[in-house]
Every structure is written in structure tokens, then in C-alpha cells.
N, C-alpha and C positions, 0 to 999 in steps of 0.2 A: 275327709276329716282334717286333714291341714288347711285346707280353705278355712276352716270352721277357726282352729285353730289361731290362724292369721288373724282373722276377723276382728274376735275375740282379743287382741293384742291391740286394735288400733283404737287412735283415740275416737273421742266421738264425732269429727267433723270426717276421720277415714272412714267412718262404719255409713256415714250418710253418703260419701261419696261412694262406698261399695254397691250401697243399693240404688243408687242413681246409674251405677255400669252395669248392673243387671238387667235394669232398663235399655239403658243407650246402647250397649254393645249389640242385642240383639238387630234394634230397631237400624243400626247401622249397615250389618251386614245384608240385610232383607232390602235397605235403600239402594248401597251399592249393587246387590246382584241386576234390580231391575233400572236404575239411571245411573249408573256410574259414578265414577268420583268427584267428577266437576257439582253433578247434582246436589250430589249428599253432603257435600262440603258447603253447598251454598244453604240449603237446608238446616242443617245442624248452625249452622251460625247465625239463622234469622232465628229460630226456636231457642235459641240461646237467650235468659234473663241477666241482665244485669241484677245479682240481688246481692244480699251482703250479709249470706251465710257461712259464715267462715273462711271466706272463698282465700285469702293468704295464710289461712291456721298451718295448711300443709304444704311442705318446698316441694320444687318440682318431682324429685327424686319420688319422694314417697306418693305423690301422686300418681306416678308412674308404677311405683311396687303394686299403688291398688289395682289399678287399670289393668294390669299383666296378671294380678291375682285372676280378679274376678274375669279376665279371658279365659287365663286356663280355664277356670272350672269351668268354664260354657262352651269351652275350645273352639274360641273363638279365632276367626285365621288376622293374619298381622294387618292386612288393610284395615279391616272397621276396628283392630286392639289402634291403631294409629291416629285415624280421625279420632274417634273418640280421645283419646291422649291430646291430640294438639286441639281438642273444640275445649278441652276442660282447660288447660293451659291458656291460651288466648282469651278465655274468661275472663282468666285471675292476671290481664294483663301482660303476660310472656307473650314473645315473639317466635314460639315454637313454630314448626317447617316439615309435615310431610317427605319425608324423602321414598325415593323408588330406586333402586337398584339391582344388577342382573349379575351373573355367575353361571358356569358351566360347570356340572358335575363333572367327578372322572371318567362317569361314562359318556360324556357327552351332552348330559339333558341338560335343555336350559331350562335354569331357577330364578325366579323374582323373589324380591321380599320388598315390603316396606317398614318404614320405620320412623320415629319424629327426632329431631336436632334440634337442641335446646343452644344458642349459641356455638353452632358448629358442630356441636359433641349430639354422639347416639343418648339420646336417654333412656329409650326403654332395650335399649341392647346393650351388650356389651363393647365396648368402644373397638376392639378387634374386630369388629363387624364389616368396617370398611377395607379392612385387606378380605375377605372372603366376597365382597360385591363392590360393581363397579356402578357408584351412584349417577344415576340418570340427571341430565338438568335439570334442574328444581322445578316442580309442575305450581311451585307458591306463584309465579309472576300469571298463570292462566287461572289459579283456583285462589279466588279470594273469598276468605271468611270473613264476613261481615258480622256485626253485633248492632242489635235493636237501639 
């Protein structure tokens, strides 16, 4: 119901883009599981339109709130919440970035996460994010997203 809620709050260039990550989130996770990130990243950037639907109506941020909306409600894990965030951003022009990074719990296990950097900064995390992981080389300079 707060999804709904949210929804219901955005304007109408967010409500097209919530149903566009309905789509794309899934199709993302189901690419990553069976060709990896390099694929799917090359993938989603050929499948990618240049078209000129609103595409700067929303700042990155709030592109981001949709993107992390509509994961949760699909509970979606943070890789494909990621591509998906940095294929919609590099649409609309941003030089968003993929990041990966790792951390050890207190018990020992080791954690990944990813996440996209909009000019340095986390954007769909909280910026305290990089004292809790220690971010991997940037995998941008092996995964290029291209556009048609």
C-alpha cells in the first residue's frame, strides 16, 4: 500500500518511469543471473531508445527514489536496482557508474553490494554507505554502455 501510495504522489513522467522498472527490473535480474554483468550492461544500452519522453522532466535523485521504489516492491536485489538506475541515467545524459563493493560482517561473512555514483556520490544509498564498503575498481572502464 505505500508503494501505491508513492505512486500515486509522482508526477506523471515518474508514474511512466515506475512502469518502465516494472518491466526493466525484472528483465534485468533474469539477464544478470544467466550472462553476467558485462552482458547485461551491454544489452540494456543497445535496447536503450533515444526518445524524448520526458527524459530530463525528473533530477537524478527522484529517479532514483522511483527506481528503489519499485525494487522494493519486487524485491529486487541491488545489482539489476543498479543497472537499471545507471541505463535510465545515461539515457537522460548523466555519467552515472556502477559501483561494487565488499565488507565483512562481525561475524565474519563476507558482503557485496552494488550501487550507482552520480559524480562521486552514492545516489541511490545513503552517502555513509562507503564507510560500511570498501569500493572495488570501477568495473565502468570493462563495462561500456553504449546507446543506439
Amino acid at each position: 500500500m505505500n508503494w501505491l501510495k508513492g505512486y500515486l504522489a509522482l508526477p506523471g513522467p515518474g508514474r511512466k518511469l515506475a512502469w518502465r522498472c516494472l518491466l526493466l527490473l525484472p528483465m534485468a535480474s533474469t539477464l544478470l543471473g544467466i550472462f553476467g554483468l558485462a552482458a547485461t550492461a551491454g544489452f540494456f544500452g543497445r535496447l536503450s531508445r533515444k526518445t524524448a519522453d520526458h527524459r530530463n522532466a525528473l533530477v537524478p535523485t527522484e529517479v532514483a527514489r522511483v527506481v528503489n521504489g519499485t525494487a522494493a516492491l519486487l524485491r529486487a536485489a541491488c545489482l539489476p536496482r543498479s543497472v537499471v538506475l545507471c541505463i535510465l541515467l545515461r539515457n537522460r545524459g548523466k555519467s552515472a557508474e556502477i559501483r561494487l563493493g565488499v565488507s565483512r560482517a562481525a561475524d565474519g561473512e563476507f558482503l557485496a553490494h552494488a550501487w550507482v555514483e552520480l559524480d562521486g556520490c552514492p545516489l541511490n544509498e545513503p552517502a555513509d554507505l562507503l564507510d560500511r564498503y570498501h569500493s572495488m575498481p570501477s568495473p565502468a572502464d570493462r563495462i561500456r554502455i553504449r546507446h543506439a
